[in-house]
N, C-alpha and C positions, 0 to 999 in steps of 0.2 A: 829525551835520551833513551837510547834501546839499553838495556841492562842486561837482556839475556844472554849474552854471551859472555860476563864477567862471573868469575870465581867468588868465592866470600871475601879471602885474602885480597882483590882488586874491587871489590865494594866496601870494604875495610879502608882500604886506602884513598879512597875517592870522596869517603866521609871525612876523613882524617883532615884531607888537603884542601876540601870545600870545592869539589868539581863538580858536588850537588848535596843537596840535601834527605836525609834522613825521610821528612815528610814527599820529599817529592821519589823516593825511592817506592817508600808505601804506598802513594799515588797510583806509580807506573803500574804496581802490581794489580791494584784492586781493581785497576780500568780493565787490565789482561784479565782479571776475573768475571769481570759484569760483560767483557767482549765474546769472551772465549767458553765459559763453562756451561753455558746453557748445552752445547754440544758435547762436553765431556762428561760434566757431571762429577767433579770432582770432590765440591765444597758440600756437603750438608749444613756448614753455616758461617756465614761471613761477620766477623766483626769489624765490620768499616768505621763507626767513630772509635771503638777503642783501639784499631791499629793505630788512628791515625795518629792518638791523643799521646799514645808510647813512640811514637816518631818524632812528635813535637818535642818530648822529654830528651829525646837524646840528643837532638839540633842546639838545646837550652846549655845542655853537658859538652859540646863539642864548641857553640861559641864562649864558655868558660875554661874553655882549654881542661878539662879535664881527663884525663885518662880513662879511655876505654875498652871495654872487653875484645875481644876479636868479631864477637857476634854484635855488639851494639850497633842498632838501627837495620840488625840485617832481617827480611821476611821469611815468616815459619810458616809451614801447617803443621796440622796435629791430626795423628791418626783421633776418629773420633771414640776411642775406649782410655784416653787417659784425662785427668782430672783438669780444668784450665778454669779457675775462680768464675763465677756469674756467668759461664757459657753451657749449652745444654751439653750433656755428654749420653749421647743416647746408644752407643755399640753398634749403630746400623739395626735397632730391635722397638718391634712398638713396644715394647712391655716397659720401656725408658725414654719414649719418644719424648716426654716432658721433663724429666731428671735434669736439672740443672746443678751442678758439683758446686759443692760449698766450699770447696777447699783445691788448693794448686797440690800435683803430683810433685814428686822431687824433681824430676826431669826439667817442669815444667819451671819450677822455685829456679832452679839453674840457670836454664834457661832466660830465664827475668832478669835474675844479678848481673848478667851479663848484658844484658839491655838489647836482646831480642825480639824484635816485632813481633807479637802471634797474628795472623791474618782468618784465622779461622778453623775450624774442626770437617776433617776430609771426610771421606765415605769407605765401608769398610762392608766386608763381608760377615752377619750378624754374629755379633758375639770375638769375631775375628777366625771363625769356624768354616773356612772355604780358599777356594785355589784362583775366584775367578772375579770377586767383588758381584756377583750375578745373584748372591745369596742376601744382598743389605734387604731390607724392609723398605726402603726409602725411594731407591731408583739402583742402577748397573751405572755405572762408569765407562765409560768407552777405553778403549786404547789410544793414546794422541798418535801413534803411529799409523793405526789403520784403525778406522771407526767403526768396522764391522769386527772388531776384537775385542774380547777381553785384556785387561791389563794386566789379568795376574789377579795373586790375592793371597791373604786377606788385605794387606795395606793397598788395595789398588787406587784407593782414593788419594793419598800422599805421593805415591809411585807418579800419578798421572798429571797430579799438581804440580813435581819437578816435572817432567818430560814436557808439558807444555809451555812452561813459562811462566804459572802461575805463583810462584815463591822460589825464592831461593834456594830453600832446604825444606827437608820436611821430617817430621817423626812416623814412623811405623814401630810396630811389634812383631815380634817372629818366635812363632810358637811351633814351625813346622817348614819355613821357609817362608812365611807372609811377608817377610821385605826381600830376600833375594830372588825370590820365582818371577815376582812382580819387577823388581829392577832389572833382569834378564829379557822380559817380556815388555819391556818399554825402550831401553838402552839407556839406564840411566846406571848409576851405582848406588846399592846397599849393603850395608857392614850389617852382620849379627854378631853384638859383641858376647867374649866370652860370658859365661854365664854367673851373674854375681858383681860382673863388673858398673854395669847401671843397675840404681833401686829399683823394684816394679813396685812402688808405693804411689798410688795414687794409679796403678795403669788397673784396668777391674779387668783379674783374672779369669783366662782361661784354663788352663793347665799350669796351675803353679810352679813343679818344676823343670818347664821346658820354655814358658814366655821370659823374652828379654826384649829391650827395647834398644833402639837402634836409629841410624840418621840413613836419608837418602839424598845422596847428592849428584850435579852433574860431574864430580871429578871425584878421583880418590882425596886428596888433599882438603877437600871441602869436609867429605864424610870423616877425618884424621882431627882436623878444627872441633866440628862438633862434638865426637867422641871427647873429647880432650874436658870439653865447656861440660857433658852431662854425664859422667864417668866418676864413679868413687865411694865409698863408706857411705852408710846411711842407716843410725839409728835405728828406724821404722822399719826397715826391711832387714830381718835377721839371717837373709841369705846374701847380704849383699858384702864385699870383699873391700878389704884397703888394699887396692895395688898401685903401685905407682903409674904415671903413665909415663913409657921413657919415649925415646926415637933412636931410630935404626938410619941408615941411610946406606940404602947398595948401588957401589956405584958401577959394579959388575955383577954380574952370575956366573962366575968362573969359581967354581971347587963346589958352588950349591948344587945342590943334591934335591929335584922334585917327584915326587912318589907318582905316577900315574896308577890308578886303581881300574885293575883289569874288568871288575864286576859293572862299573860305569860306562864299560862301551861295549854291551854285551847288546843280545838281539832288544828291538825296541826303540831306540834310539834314530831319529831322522837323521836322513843321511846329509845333508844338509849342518844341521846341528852338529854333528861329529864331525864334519869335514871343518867347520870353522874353528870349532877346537881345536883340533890335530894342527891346524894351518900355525895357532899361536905358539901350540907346544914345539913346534917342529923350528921358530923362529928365537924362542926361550935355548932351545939346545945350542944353535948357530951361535947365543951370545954368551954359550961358554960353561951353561947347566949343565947336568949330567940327568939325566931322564932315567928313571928305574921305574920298573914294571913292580907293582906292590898290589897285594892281597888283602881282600877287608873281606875276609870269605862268610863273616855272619852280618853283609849287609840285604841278602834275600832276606834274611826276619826281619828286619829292620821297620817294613810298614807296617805287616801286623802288629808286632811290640809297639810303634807309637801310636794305633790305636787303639790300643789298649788302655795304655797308660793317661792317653790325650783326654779318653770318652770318661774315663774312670774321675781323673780331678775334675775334668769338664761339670757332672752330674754333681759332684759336693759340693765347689766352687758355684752353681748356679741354682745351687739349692736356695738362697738366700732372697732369690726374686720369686716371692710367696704371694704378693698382692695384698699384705699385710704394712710394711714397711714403709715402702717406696718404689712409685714405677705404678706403671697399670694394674688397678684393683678392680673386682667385681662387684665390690659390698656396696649395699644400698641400692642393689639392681633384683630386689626379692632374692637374694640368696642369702642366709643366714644360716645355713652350716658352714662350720671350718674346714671342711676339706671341700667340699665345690667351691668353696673359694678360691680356694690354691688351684685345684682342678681348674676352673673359668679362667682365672687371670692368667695362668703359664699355655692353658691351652689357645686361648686367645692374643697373649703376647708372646709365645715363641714361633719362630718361624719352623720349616719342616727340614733343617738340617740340622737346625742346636735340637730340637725333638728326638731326632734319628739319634743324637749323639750321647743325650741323657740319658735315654733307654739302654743305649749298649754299656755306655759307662757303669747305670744301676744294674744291671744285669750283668755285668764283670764279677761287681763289688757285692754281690746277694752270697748268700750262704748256701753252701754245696759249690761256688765257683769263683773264690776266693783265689783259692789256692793252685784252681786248674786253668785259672788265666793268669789275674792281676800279678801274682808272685811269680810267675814261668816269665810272665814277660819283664817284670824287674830284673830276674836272673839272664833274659838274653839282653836289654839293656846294659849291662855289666861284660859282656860276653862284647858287644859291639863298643863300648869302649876301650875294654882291651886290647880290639883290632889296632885302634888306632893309637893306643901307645904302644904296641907293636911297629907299626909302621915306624912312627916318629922317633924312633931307636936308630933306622937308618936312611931316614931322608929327612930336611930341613922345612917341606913346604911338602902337600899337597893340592892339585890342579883336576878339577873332573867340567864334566857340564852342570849348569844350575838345573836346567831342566833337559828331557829326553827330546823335544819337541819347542816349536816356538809358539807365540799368540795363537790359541784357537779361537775361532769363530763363536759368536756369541749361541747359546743354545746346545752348544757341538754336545758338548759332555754333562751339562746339570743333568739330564734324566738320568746318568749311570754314576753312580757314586764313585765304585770303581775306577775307573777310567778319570776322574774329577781327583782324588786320591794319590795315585798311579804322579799326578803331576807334579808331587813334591818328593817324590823317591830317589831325589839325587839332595836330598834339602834337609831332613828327618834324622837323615842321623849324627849330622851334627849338635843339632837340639839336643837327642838323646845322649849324647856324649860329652856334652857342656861346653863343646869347642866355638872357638872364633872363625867367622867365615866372612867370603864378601864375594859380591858379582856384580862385576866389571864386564860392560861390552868389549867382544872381541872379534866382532865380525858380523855379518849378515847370512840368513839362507831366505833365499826367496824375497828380498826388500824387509825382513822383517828383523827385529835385533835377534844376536845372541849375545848368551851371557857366558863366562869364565866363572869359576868359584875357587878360591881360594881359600885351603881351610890350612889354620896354624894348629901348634902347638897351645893348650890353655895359655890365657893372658900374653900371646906375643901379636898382639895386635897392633904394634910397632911394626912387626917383620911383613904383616900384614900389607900393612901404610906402604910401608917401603918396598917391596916387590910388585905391588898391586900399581905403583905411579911408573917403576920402571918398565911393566908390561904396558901400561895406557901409552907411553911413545913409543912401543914397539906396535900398536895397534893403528895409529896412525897412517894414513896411506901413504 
């Protein structure tokens, strides 16, 4: 049986009714995996008996008549930076090529209760520190749309694992756009949920207070499911929030009010890519929106303040992979001072973009420039959230493009940092502002996806859900 074209909610149902099995669900996929990823490159690591052993489990639950989750028996990947018991979790980085995690993330624990198939840990951009999955230690990921592309990034490895048919769903993190740049640049959808609302316990930090974690699916309603299953409180993470999760349901856009942000269609932008936009918003007004022209005038700071901020936790947070602890060490290689160790082991397990990144972070955070970066950029920080409870005073929703541009070509931009950067400047400052976002295709330029982004109000990622399914049948041909 072909399964790609079924939603969660209709492999939920197809379990329920016995139109097949849980094992032979896991099956279909792992074969889509051993047929298909030599070309993509999506998986860094396949667990084939233990998917297959949590597929059997749930068949055993399902001929007991037991009640089960909305996720039971459905196939995951996992971005490879979050915790998944007896699987290596490596970040896409040698300095953890062998790190095997002794412990499941909350995400992950959720996940499980709900009786989720894991299929394996996807490929990522090192550390989760890139726009194009071109940066992992391990191999690039192709785009399943065009194979001479990148898929986006950091989560390009999850992104590409939906888009081709290798799982159902999958996990990413978005510390700067790493699920939605990549869902834009595949045609798939990713939610950044608001910030606080999933634990990051067990996900190994990048920038503490900008990573959240997040699902990528082929529909709104699937990414709505999952949010729902790994969404909520959590001891272990002291940032994390009790909200409830409600629903919305719109059955019109008559009297809603969406902010278009002038600064997002300024020079820069492919014409292409803004044509498919405009095409959506222009069909949002027809069913009854009211379209307003809104200002987010300190979103030019916007890059530099999140790398500031990014490179800054980046270097403390990564201070920890010493070669003392765990992960790639140098000791017992004739070196027996303690700092060529640390020197040897980060110089030899880091790659040359988390490098570039610890240096500027340490050099943020040094004395004499403290206060003439790190604290200037917390205060514009502050300054771009503003903006946007500004806005959200008189419009209901926010609509821009995910990125400026679509899939570039593999090589295009790794040599210019800049320009590699540049490709989350429509992504950034929702991180930096703690908001809810998602990108949903909504067109093509040139055969290639585009994406929509929709940013809420914090925690109305119901209003989300529900404006984000009424645009996908507006999107439809």
């Amino acid at each position: 049986m072909d399964f790609n074209s079924l939603t969660i909610k209709e492999l939920h149902a197809g379990l329920v009714t016995k139109k097949f099995s849980a094992l032979e669900l896991c099956q279909f996929y792992l074969q889509r995996i051993q047929a298909n990823d030599k070309k993509i490159g999506a998986f860094l690591q396949v667990g084939g008996d233990s998917a297959l052993k949590q597929a059997g489990a749930i068949d055993n639950l399902i001929a007991r008549k037991e009640n089960l989750g909305a996720l039971a028996g459905i196939p995951v990947a996992i971005k490879d930076n979050m915790m998944v018991k007896g699987l290596n979790c490596t970040c896409g980085s040698k300095i953890l090529e062998n790190y095997v995690a002794p412990f499941d993330a909350t995400c992950i624990k959720k996940l499980k209760e709900q009786g989720a198939v894991i299929l394996g840990k996807t490929n990522l951009d090192e550390f989760a520190m890139g726009s194009s999955t071109e940066r992992s230690a391990f191999r690039a990921t192709k785009n399943p749309v065009d194979t001479t592309r990148v898929p986006g990034g950091s989560s390009g490895g999850s992104t590409a694992a939906v888009a081709s048919n290798e799982c159902a769903f999958a996990l990413g993190s978005d510390t700067g756009g790493s699920i939605r740049q990549p869902a834009s640049f595949c045609g798939v959808v990713g939610l950044k949920p608001t910030y606080g609302t999933v634990s990051r316990y067990g996900l190994v930090a990048f920038a503490s207070s900008l990573d959240q974690i997040g699902p990528l699916t082929k529909k709104v309603e699937d990414a709505e499911i999952v949010f729902e299953a790994i969404a909520g409180k959590d001891a272990k993470d002291s940032t994390s929030v009790d909200k409830q999760v409600t629903h919305r349901s719109v059955e019109s856009l008559k009297g809603l009010k969406i902010g278009i942000p002038k600064e997002y269609f300024a020079e820069g932008i492919e014409r292409g890519t803004r044509e498919a936009v405009e095409t959506i918003i222009k069909k949002i007004e027809r069913e009854g929106a009211e379209i307003v022209e809104i200002s987010l005038p300190h979103t030019k700071y916007a890059l530099p303040c999140y790398y500031i901020v990014a490179t800054s936790e980046a270097s403390a947070n990564l201070a920890r992979f010493d070669g003392i602890r765990y992960g790639l060490s140098t000791r017992g290689k004739g070196i027996k001072d303690l700092l060529n160790i640390y020197l040897k082991s980060r110089g030899q397990g880091f790659g040359p973009e988390v490098k570039r990144r610890i240096m500027l972070g340490t050099f943020v955070l040094s004395s004499g420039y403290y206060d003439a970066y790190y604290t200037r950029a917390q205060k514009v920080r502050t300054m771009i959230k503003q903006d946007f409870t500004n806005a959200f005073s008189i419009v209901d929703f926010i609509l821009t493009p995910v990125s400026p541009f679509t899939a570039f070509k593999f090589g295009e931009k790794i040599e210019d940092p800049l320009k590699m950067y540049l490709s989350d400047i429509y992504t950034i400052s929702v991180n930096l502002a703690g908001l809810p976002a998602i990108s949903l295709p909504c067109g093509q330029s040139e055969g290639l996806p585009v994406g929509l982004q929709i940013i809420a109000k914090p925690f109305d990622e119901a209003g989300i859900f529900s404006l984000g399914k009424f645009i996908e049948n507006l999107v439809k041909p």
